[in-house]
Biopython code that builds the backbone (N, CA, C, O; Angstrom):
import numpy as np
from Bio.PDB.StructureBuilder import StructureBuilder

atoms = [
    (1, "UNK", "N", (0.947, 21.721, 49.969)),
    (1, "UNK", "CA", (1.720, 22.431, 48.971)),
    (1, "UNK", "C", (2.323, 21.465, 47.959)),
    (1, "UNK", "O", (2.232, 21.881, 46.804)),
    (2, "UNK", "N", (2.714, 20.682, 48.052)),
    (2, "UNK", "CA", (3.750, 19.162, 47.591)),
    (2, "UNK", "C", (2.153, 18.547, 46.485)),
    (2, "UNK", "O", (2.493, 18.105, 45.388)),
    (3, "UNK", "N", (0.974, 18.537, 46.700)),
    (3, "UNK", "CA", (0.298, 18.156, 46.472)),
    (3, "UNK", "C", (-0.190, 19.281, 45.164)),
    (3, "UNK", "O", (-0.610, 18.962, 44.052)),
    (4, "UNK", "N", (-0.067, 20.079, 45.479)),
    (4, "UNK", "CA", (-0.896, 21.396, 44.456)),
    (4, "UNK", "C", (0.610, 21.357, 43.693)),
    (4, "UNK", "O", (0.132, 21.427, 42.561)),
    (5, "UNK", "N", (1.767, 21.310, 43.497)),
    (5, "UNK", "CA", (2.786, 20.842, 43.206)),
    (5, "UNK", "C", (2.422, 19.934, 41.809)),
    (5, "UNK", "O", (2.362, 20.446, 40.691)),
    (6, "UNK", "N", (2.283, 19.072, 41.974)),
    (6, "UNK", "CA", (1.739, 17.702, 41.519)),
    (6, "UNK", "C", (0.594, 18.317, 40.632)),
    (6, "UNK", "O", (1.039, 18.616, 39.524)),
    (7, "UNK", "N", (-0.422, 18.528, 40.743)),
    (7, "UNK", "CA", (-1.322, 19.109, 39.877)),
    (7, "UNK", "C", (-0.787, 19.920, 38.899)),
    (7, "UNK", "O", (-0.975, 19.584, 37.730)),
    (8, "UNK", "N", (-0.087, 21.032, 39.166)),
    (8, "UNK", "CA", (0.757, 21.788, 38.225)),
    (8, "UNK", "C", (1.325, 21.223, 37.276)),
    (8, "UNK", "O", (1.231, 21.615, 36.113)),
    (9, "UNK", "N", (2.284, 19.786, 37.811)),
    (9, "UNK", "CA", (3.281, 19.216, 36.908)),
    (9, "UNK", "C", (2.340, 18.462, 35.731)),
    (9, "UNK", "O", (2.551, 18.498, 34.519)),
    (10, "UNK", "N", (1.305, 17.810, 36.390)),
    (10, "UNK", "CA", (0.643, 17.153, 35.612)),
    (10, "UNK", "C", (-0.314, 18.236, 34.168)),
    (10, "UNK", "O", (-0.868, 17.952, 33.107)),
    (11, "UNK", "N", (-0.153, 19.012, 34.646)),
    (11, "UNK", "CA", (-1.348, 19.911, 33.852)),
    (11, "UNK", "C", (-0.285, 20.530, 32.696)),
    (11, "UNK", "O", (-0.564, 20.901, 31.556)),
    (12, "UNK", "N", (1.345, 20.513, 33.535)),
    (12, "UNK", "CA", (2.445, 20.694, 32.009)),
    (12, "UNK", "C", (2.106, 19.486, 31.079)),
    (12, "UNK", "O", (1.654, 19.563, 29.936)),
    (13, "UNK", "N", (2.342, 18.604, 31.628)),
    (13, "UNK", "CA", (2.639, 17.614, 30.857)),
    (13, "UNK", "C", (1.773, 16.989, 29.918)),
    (13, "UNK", "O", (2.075, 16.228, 28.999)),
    (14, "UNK", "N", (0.170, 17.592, 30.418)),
    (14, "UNK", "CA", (-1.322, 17.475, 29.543)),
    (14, "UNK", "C", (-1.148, 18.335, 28.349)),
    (14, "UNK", "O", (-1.587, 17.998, 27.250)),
    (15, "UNK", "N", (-0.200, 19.983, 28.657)),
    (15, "UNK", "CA", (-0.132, 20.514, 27.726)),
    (15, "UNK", "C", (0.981, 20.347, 26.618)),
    (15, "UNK", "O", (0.886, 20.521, 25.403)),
    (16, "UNK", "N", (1.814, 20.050, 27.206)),
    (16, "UNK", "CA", (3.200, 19.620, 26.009)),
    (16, "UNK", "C", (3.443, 18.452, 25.837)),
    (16, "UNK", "O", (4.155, 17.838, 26.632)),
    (17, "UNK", "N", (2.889, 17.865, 24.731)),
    (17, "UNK", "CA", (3.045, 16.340, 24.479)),
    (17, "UNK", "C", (4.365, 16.178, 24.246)),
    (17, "UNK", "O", (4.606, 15.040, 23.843)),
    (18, "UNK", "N", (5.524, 17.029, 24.363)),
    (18, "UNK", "CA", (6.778, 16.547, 23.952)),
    (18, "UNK", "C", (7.371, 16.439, 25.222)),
    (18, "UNK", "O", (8.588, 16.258, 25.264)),
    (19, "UNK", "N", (6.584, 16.536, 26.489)),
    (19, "UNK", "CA", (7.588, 16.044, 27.855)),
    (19, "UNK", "C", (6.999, 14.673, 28.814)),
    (19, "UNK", "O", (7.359, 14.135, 29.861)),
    (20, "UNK", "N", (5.670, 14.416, 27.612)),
    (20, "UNK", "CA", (5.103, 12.710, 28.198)),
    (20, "UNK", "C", (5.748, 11.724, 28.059)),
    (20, "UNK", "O", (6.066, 11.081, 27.058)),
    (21, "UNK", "N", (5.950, 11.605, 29.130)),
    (21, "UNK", "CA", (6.717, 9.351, 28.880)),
    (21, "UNK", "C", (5.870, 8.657, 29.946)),
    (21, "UNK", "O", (6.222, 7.721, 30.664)),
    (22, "UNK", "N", (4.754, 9.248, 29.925)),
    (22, "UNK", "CA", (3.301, 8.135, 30.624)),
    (22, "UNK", "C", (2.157, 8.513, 29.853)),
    (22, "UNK", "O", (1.908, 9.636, 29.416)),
    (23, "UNK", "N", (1.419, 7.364, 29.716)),
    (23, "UNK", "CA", (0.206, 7.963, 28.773)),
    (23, "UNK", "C", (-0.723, 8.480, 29.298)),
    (23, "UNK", "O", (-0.916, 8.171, 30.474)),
    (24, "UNK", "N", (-1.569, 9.369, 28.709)),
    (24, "UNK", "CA", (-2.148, 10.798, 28.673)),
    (24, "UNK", "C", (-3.335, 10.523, 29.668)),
    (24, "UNK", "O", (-3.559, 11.245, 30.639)),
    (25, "UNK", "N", (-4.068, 9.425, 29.338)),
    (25, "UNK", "CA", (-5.148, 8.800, 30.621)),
    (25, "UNK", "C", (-4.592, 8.449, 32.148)),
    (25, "UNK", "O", (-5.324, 8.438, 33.137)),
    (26, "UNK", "N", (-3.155, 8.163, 32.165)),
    (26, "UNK", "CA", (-2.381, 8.091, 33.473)),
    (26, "UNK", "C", (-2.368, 9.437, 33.773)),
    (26, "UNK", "O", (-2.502, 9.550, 34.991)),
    (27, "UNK", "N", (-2.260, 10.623, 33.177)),
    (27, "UNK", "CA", (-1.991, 11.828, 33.759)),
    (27, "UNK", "C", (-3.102, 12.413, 34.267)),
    (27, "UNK", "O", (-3.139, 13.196, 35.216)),
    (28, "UNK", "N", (-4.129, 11.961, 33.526)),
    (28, "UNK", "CA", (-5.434, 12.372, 32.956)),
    (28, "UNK", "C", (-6.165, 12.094, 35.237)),
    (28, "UNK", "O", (-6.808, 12.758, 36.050)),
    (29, "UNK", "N", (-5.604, 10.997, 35.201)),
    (29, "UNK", "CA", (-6.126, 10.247, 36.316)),
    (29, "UNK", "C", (-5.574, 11.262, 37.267)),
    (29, "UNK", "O", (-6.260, 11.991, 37.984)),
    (30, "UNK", "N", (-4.168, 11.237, 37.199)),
    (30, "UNK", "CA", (-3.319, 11.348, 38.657)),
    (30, "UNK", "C", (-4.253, 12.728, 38.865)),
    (30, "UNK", "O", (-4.920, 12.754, 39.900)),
    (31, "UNK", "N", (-4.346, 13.838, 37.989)),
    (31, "UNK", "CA", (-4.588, 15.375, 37.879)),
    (31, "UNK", "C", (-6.217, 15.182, 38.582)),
    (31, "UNK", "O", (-6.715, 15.602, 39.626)),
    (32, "UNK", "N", (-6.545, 14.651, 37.874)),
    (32, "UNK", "CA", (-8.363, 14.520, 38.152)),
    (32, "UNK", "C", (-8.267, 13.645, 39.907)),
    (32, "UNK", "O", (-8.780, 14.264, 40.839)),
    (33, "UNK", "N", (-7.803, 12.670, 40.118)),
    (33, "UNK", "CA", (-7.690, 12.779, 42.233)),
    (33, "UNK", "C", (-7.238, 13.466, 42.335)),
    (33, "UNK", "O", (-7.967, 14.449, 42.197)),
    (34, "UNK", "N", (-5.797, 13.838, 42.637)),
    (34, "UNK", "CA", (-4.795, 14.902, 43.480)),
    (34, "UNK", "C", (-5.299, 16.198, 43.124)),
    (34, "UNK", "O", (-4.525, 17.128, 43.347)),
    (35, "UNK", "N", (-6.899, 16.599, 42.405)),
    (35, "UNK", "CA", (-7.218, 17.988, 42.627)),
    (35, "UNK", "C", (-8.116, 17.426, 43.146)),
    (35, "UNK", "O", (-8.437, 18.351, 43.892)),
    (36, "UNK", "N", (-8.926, 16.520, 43.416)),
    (36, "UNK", "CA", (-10.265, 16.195, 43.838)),
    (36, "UNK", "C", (-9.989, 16.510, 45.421)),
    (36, "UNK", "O", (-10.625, 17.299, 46.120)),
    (37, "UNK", "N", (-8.227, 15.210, 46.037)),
    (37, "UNK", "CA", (-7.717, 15.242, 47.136)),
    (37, "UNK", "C", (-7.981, 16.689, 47.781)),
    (37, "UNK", "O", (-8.682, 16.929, 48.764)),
    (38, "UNK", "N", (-7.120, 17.758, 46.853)),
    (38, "UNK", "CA", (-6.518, 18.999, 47.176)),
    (38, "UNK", "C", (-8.177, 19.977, 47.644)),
    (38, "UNK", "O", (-8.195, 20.903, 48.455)),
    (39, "UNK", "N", (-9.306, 19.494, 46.951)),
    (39, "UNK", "CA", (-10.465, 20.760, 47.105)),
    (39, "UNK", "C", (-10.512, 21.146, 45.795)),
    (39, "UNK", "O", (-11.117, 22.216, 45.863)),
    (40, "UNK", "N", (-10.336, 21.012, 45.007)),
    (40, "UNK", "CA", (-10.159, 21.894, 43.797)),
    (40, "UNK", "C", (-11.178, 21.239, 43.349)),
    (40, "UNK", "O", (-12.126, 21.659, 44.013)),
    (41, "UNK", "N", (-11.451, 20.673, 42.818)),
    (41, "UNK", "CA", (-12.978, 19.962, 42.858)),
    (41, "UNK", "C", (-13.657, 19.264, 43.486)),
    (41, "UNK", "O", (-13.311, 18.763, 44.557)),
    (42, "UNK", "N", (-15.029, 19.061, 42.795)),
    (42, "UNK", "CA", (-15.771, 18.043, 43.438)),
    (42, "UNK", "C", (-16.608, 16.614, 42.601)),
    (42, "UNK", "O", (-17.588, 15.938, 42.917)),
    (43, "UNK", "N", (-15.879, 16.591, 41.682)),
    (43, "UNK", "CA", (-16.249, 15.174, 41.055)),
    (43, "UNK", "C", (-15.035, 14.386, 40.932)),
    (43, "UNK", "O", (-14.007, 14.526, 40.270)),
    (44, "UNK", "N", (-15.516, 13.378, 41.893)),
    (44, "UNK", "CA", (-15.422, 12.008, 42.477)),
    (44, "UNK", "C", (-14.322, 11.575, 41.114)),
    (44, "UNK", "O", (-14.595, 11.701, 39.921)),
    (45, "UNK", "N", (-13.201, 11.110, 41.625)),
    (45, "UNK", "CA", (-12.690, 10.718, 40.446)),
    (45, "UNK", "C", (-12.922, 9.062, 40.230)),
    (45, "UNK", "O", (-12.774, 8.259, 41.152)),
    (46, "UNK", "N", (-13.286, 8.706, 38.944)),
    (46, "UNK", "CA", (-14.330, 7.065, 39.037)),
    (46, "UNK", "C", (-12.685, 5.715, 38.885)),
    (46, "UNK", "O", (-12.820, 4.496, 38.997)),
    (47, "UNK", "N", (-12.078, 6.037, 38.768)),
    (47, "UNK", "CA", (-10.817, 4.949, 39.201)),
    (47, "UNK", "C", (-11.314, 3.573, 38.000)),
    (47, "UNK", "O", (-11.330, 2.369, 38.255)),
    (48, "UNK", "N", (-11.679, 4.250, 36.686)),
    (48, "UNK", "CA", (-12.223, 3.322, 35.935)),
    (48, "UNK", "C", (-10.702, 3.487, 34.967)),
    (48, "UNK", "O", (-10.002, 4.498, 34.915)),
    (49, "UNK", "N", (-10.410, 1.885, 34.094)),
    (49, "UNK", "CA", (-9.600, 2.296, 33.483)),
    (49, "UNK", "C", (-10.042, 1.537, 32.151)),
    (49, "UNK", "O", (-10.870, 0.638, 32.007)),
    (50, "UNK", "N", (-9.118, 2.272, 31.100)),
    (50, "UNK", "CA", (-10.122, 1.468, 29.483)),
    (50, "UNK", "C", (-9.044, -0.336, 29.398)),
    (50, "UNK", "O", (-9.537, -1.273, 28.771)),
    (51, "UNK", "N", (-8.072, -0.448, 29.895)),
    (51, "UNK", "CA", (-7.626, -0.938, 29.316)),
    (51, "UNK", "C", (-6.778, -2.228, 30.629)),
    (51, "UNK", "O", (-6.462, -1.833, 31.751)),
    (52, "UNK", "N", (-6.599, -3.380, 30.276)),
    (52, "UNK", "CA", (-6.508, -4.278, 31.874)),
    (52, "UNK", "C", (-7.805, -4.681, 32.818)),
    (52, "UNK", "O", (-7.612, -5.383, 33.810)),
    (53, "UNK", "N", (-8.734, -4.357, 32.584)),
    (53, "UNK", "CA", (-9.867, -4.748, 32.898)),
    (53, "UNK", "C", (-10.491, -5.887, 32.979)),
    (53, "UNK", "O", (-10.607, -6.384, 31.859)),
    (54, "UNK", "N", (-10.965, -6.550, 33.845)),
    (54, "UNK", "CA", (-11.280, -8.285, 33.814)),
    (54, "UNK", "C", (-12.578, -8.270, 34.456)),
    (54, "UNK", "O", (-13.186, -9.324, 34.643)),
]
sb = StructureBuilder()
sb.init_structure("model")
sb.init_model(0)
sb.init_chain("A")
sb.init_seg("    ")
for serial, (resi, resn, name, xyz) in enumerate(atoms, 1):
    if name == "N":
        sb.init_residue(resn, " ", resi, " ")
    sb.init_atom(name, np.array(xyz, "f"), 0.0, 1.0, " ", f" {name:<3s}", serial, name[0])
structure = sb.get_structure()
């Protein structure tokens, strides 16, 4: 429940850019595992990021 929780919050915060104070690919991430976690889908979330990369 705590988990499907989390998906919700994230999916506000995708929609109202006036309650982000993390950037949009951080949300982008957390939403895309913690539904993958939950069952809600089934593509693999790739843990790739654009930016810090070596």
């Amino acid at each position: 429940m705590l988990l499907t929780s989390e998906v919700d919050a994230a999916l506000v915060q995708l929609a109202d850019q006036s309650l982000r104070t993390v950037p949009r690919d951080y949300i982008r991430g957390v939403h895309d595992a913690i539904a993958w976690v939950c069952g809600y889908s089934d593509d693999l979330p790739s843990g790739e990021t654009t930016a810090g990369t070596t």
